[in-house]
N, C-alpha and C positions, 0 to 999 in steps of 0.2 A: 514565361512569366511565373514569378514565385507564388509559392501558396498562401498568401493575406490570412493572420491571424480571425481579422472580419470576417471572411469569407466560411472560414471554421466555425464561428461562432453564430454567425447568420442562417448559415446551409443546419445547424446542431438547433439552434429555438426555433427555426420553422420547422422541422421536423417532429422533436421533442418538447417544444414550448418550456414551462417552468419546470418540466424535470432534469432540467441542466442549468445550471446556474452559478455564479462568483466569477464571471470569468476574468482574469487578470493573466500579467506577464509577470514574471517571480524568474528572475536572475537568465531573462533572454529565454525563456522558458513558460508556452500558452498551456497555463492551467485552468482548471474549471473544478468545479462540483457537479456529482450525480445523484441519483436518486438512487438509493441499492437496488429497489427491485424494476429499475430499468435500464442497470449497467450493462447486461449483457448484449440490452438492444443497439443501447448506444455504441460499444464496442464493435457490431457486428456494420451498420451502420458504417462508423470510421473507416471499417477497413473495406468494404464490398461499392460504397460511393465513388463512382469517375471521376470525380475531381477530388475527393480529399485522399484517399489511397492509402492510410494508414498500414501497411502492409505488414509493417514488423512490430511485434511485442519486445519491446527492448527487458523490461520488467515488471514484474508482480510484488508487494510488498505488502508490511501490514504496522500500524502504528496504534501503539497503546496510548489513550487522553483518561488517564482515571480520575482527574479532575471534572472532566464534561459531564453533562446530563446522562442518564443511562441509555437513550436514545443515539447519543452520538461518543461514546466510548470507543470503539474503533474505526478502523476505517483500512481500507484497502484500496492501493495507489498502485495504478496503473501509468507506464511509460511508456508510450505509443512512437516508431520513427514511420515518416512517409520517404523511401529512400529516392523514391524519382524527383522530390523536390526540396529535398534534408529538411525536412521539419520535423522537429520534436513535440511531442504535449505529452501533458500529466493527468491525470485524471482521478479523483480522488472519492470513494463510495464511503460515508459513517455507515456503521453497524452498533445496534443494539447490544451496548455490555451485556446482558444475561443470556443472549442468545447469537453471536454474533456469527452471519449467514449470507452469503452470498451465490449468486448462479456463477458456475464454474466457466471460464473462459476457454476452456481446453477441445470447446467444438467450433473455435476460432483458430485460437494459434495452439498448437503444439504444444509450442516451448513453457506453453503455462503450466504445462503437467508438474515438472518439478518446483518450479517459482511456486504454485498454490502448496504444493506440499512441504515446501517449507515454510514460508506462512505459515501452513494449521502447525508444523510440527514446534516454532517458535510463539506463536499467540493463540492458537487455538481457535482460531477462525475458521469456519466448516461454506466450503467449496461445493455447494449442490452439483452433482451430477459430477463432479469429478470419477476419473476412472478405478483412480487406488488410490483414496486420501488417506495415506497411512505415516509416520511419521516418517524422516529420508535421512535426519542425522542423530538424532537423540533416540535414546535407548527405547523400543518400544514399551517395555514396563513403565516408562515415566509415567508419571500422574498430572506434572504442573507443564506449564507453558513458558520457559523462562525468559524471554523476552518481555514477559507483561511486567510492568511497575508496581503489580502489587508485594513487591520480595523486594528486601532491602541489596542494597547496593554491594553489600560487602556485607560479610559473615563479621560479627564483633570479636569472636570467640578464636577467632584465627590469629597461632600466634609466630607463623613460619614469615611473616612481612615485617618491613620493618619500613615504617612511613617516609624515613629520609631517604631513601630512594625512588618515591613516588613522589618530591616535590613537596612534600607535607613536614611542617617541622610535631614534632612528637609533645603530647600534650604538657607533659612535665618541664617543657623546654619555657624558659622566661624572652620575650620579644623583647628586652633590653638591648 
């Protein structure tokens, strides 16, 4: 018998009650919300329960909302596979823009080691208890985070482009 979305979400609120919460199907795909300072329970949870099995960390990620509250600014999104019954979930923790902090999942799965450390090294989201959050692809002198939204999308100043190759007709150009 397959693993019932219900069954996830039933076995997750009587466990955790209201620190799990939204849960929806978004593209064949059981997402939810966490509480940050219960993901790591929940996480451990997933994968150590006889019936839900979540065994594999598919991925770690991190998303910037610089529009939100400063309460819910980031958030870190978990991809959960249970391979004995192929089910996928998402699992999605906000973090406080000013301090944005999460418990390291790396005393679960492994493979979090390098997924959290690109994370901090792209948004600057700090992995408590991680082993070496230290950046994995950008220079360590760097200062910024550049995946965050707050740095514009394009340099203005840059003049080695030339917009008719990106699909853009060039401002001086008349739409007649």
């Amino acid at each position: 018998m397959a693993l019932e979305t219900t069954v996830i979400e039933d076995k997750l609120t009587e466990k955790f009650g209201d620190k799990v919460f939204g849960f929806v199907d978004i593209k064949d795909m059981f997402s939810f919300e966490v509480e940050a300072a219960s993901a790591n329970d929940v996480l451990r949870f997933l994968k150590e329960d006889a019936v839900l099995r979540f065994n594999f960390l598919t991925d770690v990620c991190g998303v910037h909302y610089p529009d939100n509250e400063v309460e819910r600014q980031f958030a870190v999104v978990y991809h959960l596979h249970n391979w004995m019954d192929n089910v996928r979930i998402r699992i999605k923790a906000f973090l406080n823009g000013e301090n944005p902090e999460i418990d390291s999942a790396t005393n679960l799965y492994l493979g979090a080691n390098w997924q959290e450390r690109e994370t901090y090294d792209f948004y600057g989201i700090i992995f408590k208890g991680h082993p070496q959050l230290k950046r994995i692809l950008n220079m360590d002198e760097m200062t910024v985070f550049p995946m965050r939204k707050e740095y514009p999308m394009e340099d203005g100043g840059r003049t080695d482009k030339d917009d008719r190759f990106f699909g853009r007709k060039p401002d001086n150009v008349n739409n007649n």
